[in-house]
Structures are given as structure tokens and as C-alpha cells.
N, C-alpha and C positions, 0 to 999 in steps of 0.2 A: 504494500500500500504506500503509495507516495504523501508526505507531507509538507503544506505551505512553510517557506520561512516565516510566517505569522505562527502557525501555532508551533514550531519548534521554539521560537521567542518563548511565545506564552506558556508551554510546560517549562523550558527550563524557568520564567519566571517561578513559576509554581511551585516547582522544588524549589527554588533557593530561596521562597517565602517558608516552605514548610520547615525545613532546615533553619531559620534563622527564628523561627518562630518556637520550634522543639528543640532548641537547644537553649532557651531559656526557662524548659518546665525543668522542673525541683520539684520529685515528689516527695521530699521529706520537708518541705517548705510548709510553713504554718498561711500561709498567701494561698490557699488551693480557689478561693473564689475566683481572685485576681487569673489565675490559670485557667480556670474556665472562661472567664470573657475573655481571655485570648485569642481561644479554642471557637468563641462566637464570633471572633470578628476576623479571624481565617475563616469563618465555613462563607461570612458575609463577602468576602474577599473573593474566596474562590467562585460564587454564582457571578460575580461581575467579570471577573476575568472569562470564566467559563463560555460567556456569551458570543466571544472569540473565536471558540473551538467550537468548529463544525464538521470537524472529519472527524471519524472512529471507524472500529472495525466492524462491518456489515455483521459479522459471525454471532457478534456480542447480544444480536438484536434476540436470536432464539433460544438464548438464555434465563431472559426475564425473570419467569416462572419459575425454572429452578432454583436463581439468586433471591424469588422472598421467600422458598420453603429455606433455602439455606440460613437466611438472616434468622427464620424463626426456630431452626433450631439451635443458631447464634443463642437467640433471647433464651433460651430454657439453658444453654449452658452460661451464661450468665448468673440467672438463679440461683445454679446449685454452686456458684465460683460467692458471690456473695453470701450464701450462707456458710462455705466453709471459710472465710475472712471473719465472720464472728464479730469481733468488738476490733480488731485490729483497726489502728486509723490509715495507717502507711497502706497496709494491701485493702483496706477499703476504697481508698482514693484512685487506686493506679486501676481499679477494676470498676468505679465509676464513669475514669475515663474512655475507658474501653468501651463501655455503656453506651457515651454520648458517641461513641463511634460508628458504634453498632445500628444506632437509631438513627444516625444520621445516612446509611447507609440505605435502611429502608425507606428513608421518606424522600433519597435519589430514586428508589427502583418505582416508587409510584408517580414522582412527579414532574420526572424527565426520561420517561419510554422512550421518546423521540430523540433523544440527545444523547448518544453514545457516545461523547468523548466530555461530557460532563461528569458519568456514570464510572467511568473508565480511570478518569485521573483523582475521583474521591476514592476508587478502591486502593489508588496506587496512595495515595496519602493514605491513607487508614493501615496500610502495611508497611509504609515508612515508618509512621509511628507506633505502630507496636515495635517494631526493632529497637524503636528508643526506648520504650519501656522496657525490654527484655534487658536491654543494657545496662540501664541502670537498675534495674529491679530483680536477680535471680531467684526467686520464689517460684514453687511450684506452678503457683493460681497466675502467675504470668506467664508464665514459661507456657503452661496451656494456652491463655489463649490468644499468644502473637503465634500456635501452629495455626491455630482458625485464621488469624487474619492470613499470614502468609498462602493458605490454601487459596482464600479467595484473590489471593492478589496474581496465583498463580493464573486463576482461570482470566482472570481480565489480560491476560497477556497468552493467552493461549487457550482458544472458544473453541478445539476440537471435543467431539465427545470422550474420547479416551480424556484432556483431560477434567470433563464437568465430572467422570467416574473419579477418578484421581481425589477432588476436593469433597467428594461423597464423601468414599472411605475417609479422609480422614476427618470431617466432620464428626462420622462415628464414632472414629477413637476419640476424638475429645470429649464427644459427650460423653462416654461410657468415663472414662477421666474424671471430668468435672464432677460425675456420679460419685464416685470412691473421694475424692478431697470433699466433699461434702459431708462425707463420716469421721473424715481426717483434723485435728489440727493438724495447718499445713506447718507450722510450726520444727513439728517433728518430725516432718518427713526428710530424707537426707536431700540433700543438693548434688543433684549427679552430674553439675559440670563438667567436673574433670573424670567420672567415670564414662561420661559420653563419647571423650576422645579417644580414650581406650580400646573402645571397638572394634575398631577399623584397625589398632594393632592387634590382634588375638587376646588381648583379652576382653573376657566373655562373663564370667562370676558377680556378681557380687556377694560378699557373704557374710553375715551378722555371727556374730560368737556370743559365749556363755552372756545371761541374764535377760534374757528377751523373755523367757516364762517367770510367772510367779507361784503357779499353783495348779491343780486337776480339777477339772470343775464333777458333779455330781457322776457323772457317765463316767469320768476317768480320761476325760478329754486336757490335753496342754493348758494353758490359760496365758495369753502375753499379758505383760505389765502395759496395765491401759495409760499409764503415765506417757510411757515413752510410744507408746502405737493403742491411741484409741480405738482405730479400729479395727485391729488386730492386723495377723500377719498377712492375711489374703490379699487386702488392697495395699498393703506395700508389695507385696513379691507381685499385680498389675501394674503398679507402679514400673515398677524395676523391670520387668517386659516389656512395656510400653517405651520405654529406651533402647528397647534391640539388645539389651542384654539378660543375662538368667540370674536366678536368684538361691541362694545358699542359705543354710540355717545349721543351727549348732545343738546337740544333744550329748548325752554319756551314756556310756554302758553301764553304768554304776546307779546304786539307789539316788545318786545327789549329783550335778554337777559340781566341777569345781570350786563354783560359786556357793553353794551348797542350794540349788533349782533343784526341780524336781528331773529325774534323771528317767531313761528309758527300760531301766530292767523290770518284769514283768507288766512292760506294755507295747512289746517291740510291735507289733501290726495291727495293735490301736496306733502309735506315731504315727508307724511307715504309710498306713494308709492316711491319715490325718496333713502329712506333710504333703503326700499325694492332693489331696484336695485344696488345700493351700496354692498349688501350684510353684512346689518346690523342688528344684534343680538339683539339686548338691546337698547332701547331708557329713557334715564333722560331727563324728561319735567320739569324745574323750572319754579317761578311763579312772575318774576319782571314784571316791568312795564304794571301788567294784573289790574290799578286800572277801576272800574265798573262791571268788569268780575266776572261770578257765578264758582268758582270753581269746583264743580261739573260736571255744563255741562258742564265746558272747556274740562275737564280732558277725558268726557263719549265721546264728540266731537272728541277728538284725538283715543281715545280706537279705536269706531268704525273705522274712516280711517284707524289705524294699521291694524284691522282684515279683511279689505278687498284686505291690500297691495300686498297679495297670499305670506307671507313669516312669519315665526314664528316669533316674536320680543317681548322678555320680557318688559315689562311696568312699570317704575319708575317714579312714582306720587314724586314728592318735591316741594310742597306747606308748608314744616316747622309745619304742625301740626297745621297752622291756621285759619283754615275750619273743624275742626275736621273730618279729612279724615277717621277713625277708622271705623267710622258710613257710609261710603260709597265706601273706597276704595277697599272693596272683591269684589264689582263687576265690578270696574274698573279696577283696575291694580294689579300687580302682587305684589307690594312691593309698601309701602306711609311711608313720611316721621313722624314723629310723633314729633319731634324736631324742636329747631332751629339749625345752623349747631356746631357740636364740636368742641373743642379747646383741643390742646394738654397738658391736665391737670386734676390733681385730679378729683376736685371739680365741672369740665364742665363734663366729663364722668360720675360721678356718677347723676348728673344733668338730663342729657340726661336718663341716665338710669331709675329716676326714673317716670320720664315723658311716657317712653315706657312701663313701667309696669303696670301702668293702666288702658293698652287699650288689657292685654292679650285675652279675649275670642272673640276678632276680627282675631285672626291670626290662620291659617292651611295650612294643604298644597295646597300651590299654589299660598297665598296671605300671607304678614307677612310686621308686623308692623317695620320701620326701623328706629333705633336709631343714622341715619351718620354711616359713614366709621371708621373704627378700626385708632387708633393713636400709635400704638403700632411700635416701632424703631423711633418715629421722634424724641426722647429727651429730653420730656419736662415732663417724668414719670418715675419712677425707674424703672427697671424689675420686681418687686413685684408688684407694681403697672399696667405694662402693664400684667401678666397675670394674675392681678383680670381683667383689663377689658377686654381681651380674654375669660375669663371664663365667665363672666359674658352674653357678648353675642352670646356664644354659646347655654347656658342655656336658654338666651330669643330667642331662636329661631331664632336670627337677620342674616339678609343678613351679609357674612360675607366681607367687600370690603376694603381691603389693603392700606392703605393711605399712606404709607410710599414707600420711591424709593427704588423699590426690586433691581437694580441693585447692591444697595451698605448694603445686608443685615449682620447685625453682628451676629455674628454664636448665641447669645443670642434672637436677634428679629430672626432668622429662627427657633431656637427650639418653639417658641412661635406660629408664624404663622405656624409650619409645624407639630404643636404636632397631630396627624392624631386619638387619642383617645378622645380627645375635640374637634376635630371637626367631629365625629362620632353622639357626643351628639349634638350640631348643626344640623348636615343632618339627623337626627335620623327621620325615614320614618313616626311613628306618629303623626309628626309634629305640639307638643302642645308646645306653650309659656310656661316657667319656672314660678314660682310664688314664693312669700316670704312666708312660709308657718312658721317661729319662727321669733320673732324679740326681743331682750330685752338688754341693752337700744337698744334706735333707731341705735346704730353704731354697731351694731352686728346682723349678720341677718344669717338664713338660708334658702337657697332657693333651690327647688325640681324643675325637671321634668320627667315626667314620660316617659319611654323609649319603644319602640317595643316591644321588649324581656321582658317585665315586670319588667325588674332593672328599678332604679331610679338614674338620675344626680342628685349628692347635690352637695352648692357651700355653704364651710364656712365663710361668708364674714367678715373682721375687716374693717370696717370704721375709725375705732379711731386710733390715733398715737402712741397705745403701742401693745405689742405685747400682744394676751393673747390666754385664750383657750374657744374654741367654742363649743357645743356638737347639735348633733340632735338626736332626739328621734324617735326611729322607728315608733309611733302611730302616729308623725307627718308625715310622708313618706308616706303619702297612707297608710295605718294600716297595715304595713307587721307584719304578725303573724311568730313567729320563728327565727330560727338563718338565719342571711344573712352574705355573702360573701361582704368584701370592699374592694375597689383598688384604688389606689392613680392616678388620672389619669395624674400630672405633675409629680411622681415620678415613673410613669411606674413601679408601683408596686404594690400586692398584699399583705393587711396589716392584711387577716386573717380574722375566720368567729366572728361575736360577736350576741348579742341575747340584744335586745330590747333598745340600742342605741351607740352612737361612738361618741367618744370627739377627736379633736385634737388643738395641741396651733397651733394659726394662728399667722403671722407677720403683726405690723403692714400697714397697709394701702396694707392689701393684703388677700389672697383667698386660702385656698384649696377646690381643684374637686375631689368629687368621681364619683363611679360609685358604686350603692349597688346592689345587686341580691341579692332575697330572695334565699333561699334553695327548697323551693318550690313554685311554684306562686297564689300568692291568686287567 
């Protein structure tokens, strides 16, 4: 569709009125009326300008109908957004805005049928500014619904029917959303910002740990603590899907959690199936107060009720490595602990590590030996030191599980957690535990794994407190015969083909990753 230099004039005025006009709201501003007649005298602004624009897109016109059923069920998730805002003034306000957005939107679809590029540039404003809100505002009950606006501002830019279906569906899921924080203080709910980026690197989890129950109600059912999840775990683990990710939860084999909660022994497929209708991913079974209990059958006791809950749910055995799970947990569960739990530091990490290494020809796909959760961002390691121990359990094939609070990640722990070339060597599909395969002294190690593709991960490790240089030898490597190709996999870089070994200086109390590919494969 071609358009006049008149109305390119007048949209970019348009933007640069909405832009000058939304970068002076402040929703924590005690001024919120003053923000409102701001808000009247752009919408007054844009019907004068508007009178200008007389081109739009023909397509937009056999929409109508569907853009007021969609506003109305705008308005009913509306509704349930202000009633889960409760007394809050901050998320009342950003959600009244939204309101007058919404309203103003339908009383374009009745009263300018005829005017497709007045219809057109209020959608596009009503999506520019939800963005603002989102930005400034990260709460759930926004985050909902700048998806609706963004839906609708998609179809104003794009009137095929694939996508009026497109802004269906997710009308839907908002609603069905707006339903569940309706039950919710949104208060309590987590902020998945930074789990959201996550994604799109593999990981997939979220997972709550001990104290989420308080008690068995009369049936013998779980009970969350209504403090922290009013309304219980169901509409958080929708929550937690509804971001494309899965959802985890924490129990014990023992009469008590940790915590001293109520624990799962004789209620294993009351849980298992309980968790099942939850719509729960992932189950961690710890092993307090399980004293006279066979670890084994505890553990084989709960497997089976998970497998009949009718729901897939990954199986984390954390019994600490005190039953020597190695020797039974492949046919239990999915992942067992091999540890006791880690501490943010050198000397626990390499600790753990070396503990986990000796249980490699236990691990494959599907089942793998687990060294504790990564420490990496909490601050009690250098950055040298957290990506030896990223590297390190990537290379052992380790669950890789985030212990640090991703909402507050420093752009050094996201390069770490989000290096997607080390974590390649991690989810690498042949799924074989890394091994020490040179060690001299004992603080200098190099360790292999062999890869899909027939490259090989090496990790140069320096345990010691000086800086030096480390080499591996291709016959150590799986005997690669010939010149191989090496990459630096923290320096996202290609360092060149070499022929029957590669040295480089490591720092102390730190790691480099490669990745070697022979030139041709043995």
C-alpha cells in the first residue's frame, strides 16, 4: 500500500507526540489525575490530527466485529486484573490506565467504521503504551495485559486471518491468566523476568524447594502455606507454563521435610497423583527424618506412584550420596544426588566435584549423577572461579540448576549461565560423563568428553593459586590421529588447526573449555 508524504508527516507526528507525552507518566506519582488529563488531551489531539489520515488498510475493514468481541473480552479480563490488585494503589492505577485504553479503543470501533487509519494508529498507540507500562511496571497484572495489547496491535498490522486466529488464542490465555491472579495476591507471585530469558537457553525448570506445605488437610491431601500462594500451587505451576517453561516442587521420603513439613512417606500416590493434578513437572524427594527407612525402596516406592500419576514428572532422588545411589539410581530416577549439599566456594565445589567423578559410568541419557545446583552469581567465587565451575559441570554431564536469583543477574553471571556453546557440551545428545583423563601434580588436571559429532570437550583445569600453563595431548583425547580444529568455547573463538597437542596458560583457580574436532573422525 503506498502512502502520502502527508500522512507519513502525521504518524511520525503521532509517535513523537505519544513518546513525549508517555515519557512523562510516573506511575508511582501521587499526580495520577494530572496523568489522566494528559491521556484526554492526546486522545483530543489524536481525533484532530487523525482527520488527516485517510489511507489505511482495506483488510482492516472485515475485522470490525471480531475487534469488539475482542475488546469485550479485553473488558472481562480487566475485571478479574482489578480485582486481583485488591487495595494496591500502584497496580490499581497502571491497570486503570489500561482501562481508559481499552475503552477508548471500543468507542474507535463504533465510531469510526469508516476510518481505518484512525482505528489503526489508536491500536498502535494503545500498544506503544502498554510497552511503557511493562517497563516501568514488572508485575504480573501488567505483564498480562501489555500480551493483550501487543496481540491486538499485532492484528492492526497484519489483517490476514491466520493472524485474527493468532490474537484469539492469545486473548485466551490471558483470560484464562487474568482468571488465576484473580485468586492470586499478585504480590506473591515470582517475577519471571529473568526466568523468561532462560528459555531459549535450555533451560526449562522452575523449581520451589522445602516449605511451600504447611499441613494434610482432612483427606490427607498437601496443604501450601496460603501466606506465601493463596491460591495454592495449581495457579502458580499455570503461571509458570504460561511462560513456556515447566514447573518443579519439593517433597521427602521421610515422615518430615527438612524443614520439618509434612513429608511423603505413607502417602507416596496420594502426592504422586496430587502433584499430577497440580500440573507438576519435576519432583525433588529429600531424605530427612527417613531414620529406619531403606533408601532404595523408599525412593523405587515413590518412582512407581509417579508412573502411574498418568503425567510425565522428572524424578530427583536427594538422598546426598548416602546410600550410594550411583548403584541404583538409573533405574529409579532421572537424576540422584551424589553429594552433600554445596556451599558457595572454592574448595566445596571442587569437593562436590570430585565426589561426582567417580561415579561416571553410572550416568547416560536419561539418568545422571548430580553434583547440587550451580553457585555461580551468588558471590562467594571470583568469575574465574564460577566459570571453572560452569565448565566443569557441563563437562560432567551435571543437571545444570541455577542457584542464584536470576532476577538480579550481572551481565558477568548471564555471560556465564547463558554461554549456549558450554552448554551444548552439557546437553550434548551422547550423553557421557566427562573424565580426568591427564592429571600432574594433582592441581592440574585435564578432562575430556567425548561429543556427538566426534569432537571432544577439554577442560584445562588450574587448581592451584598461580597462574600457569596447561597442555593436552591428542593421544590423551581418544587417540585423535591428525591435525584437529580448536575453539575456545569462553572466548567464542577459533584458535586454529594444531597436530598432536595444544597448551594454553590457565589463571589461577580457573578453566579453559574447548571444543576439539579432529579433521577427520576416527
Amino acid at each position: 500500500m503506498k502512502t502520502t508524504p502527508v500522512v507519513v508527516l502525521v504518524s511520525f507526528l503521532l509517535l513523537l507526540l505519544t513518546w513525549l507525552l508517555l515519557s512523562g507518566l510516573n506511575l508511582n506519582s501521587t499526580r495520577f489525575d494530572q496523568q489522566i488529563e494528559a491521556l484526554d488531551q492526546f486522545f483530543r489531539l489524536e481525533r484532530a490530527l487523525n482527520r488527516e489520515v485517510l489511507t489505511a488498510r482495506a483488510g482492516l475493514s472485515r475485522n470490525y466485529d471480531a475487534l469488539a468481541r475482542l475488546t469485550d473480552t479485553y473488558d472481562e479480563s480487566i475485571h478479574q486484573l482489578r480485582r486481583a490488585a485488591g487495595s494496591d494503589a500502584q497496580e490499581g492505577a497502571a491497570i486503570e490506565i489500561l482501562a481508559a485504553g481499552a475503552h477508548r479503543q471500543q468507542a474507535l470501533i463504533e465510531q469510526f467504521k469508516s476510518r481505518n487509519a484512525l482505528l489503526r494508529n489508536s491500536f498502535l498507540y494503545f500498544g506503544i503504551f502498554s510497552a511503557r507500562l511493562a517497563a516501568s511496571d514488572k508485575t504480573p497484572v501488567v505483564a498480562a495485559a501489555t500480551t493483550l495489547s501487543a496481540a491486538m496491535l499485532h492484528l492492526t498490522l497484519d489483517t490476514s486471518p491466520a493472524a485474527a486466529r493468532d490474537v484469539k488464542d492469545r486473548l485466551e490465555q490471558l483470560a484464562a491468566l487474568a482468571q488465576h491472579l484473580a485468586t492470586q495476591d499478585f504480590n506473591s507471585l515470582p517475577k519471571m523476568q529473568g526466568y523468561e530469558s532462560k528459555g531459549a537457553d535450555g533451560y526449562q525448570y522452575v523449581v520451589i524447594d522445602d516449605c511451600w506445605q504447611v499441613a494434610r488437610d482432612a483427606q490427607g491431601r498437601l496443604i501450601a502455606d496460603t501466606a506465601r500462594f493463596p491460591g495454592g500451587i495449581k495457579p502458580l505451576a499455570d503461571y509458570v507454563h504460561a511462560k513456556g517453561l515447566k514447573f518443579g516442587i519439593y517433597t521427602d521420603a521421610g515422615r518430615k521435610t527438612c524443614q520439618g513439613r509434612p513429608g511423603t512417606y505413607g502417602h507416596e500416590e496420594q502426592d504422586a497423583r496430587t502433584f499430577a493434578e497440580w500440573g507438576v513437572d519435576y519432583v525433588k524427594e529429600d531424605w530427612c527424618y527417613a531414620e529406619g527407612l531403606d533408601a532404595p525402596a523408599q525412593y523405587a516406592k515413590f518412582r512407581d506412584a509417579l508412573a502411574k500419576a498418568g503425567r510425565p514428572i522428572v524424578f530427583s532422588i536427594c538422598e546426598w550420596g548416602s546410600h550410594e545411589p550411583w548403584s541404583w539410581g538409573p533405574k529409579t530416577g532421572n537424576l540422584w544426588r551424589t553429594t552433600d549439599d554445596i556451599e558457595d566456594g572454592w574448595n566445596s565445589m571442587l569437593s562436590n566435584l570430585d565426589i561426582s567423578a567417580q561415579h561416571g559410568a553410572a550416568a547416560g541419557p536419561g539418568a545422571w549423577n548430580d553434583p547440587d545446583m550451580l553457585e555461580v552469581g551468588n558471590g562467594g567465587m571470583t568469575d574465574d572461579e564460577y566459570r571453572a565451575h560452569f565448565s566443569l559441570w557441563a563437562i560432567m554431564a551435571a543437571p545444570l540448576i541455577a542457584g542464584n536469583d536470576v532476577r538480579t543477574l550481572s551481565p558477568a553471571t548471564r555471560d556465564i549461565l547463558e554461554n549456549r556453546e558450554v552448554l551444548a557440551v552439557d546437553q550434548d545428545s551422547l550423553g557421557v560423563q566427562g573424565t580426568i583423563v591427564w592429571e600432574r601434580p594433582a592441581d592440574l588436571q585435564v578432562w575430556m568428553k567425548p561429543l556427538q559429532d566426534g569432537s571432544r570437550a577439554v577442560v584445562l583445569l588450574n587448581r592451584s593459586g598461580l597462574q600457569t600453563v596447561i597442555g593436552a595431548s591428542w593421544w590423551r583425547l581418544g587417540r585423535i590421529a591428525g591435525p584437529a580444529r580448536v575453539r575456545d568455547l569462553w572466548a567464542h573463538a577459533d584458535l586454529g588447526s594444531f597436530t598432536g597437542h595444544f597448551s594454553a596458560t590457565v589463571p589461577a583457580h580457573g578453566a579453559v573449555m574447548l571444543r576439539i574436532t579432529p579433521a577427520a573422525k576416527p
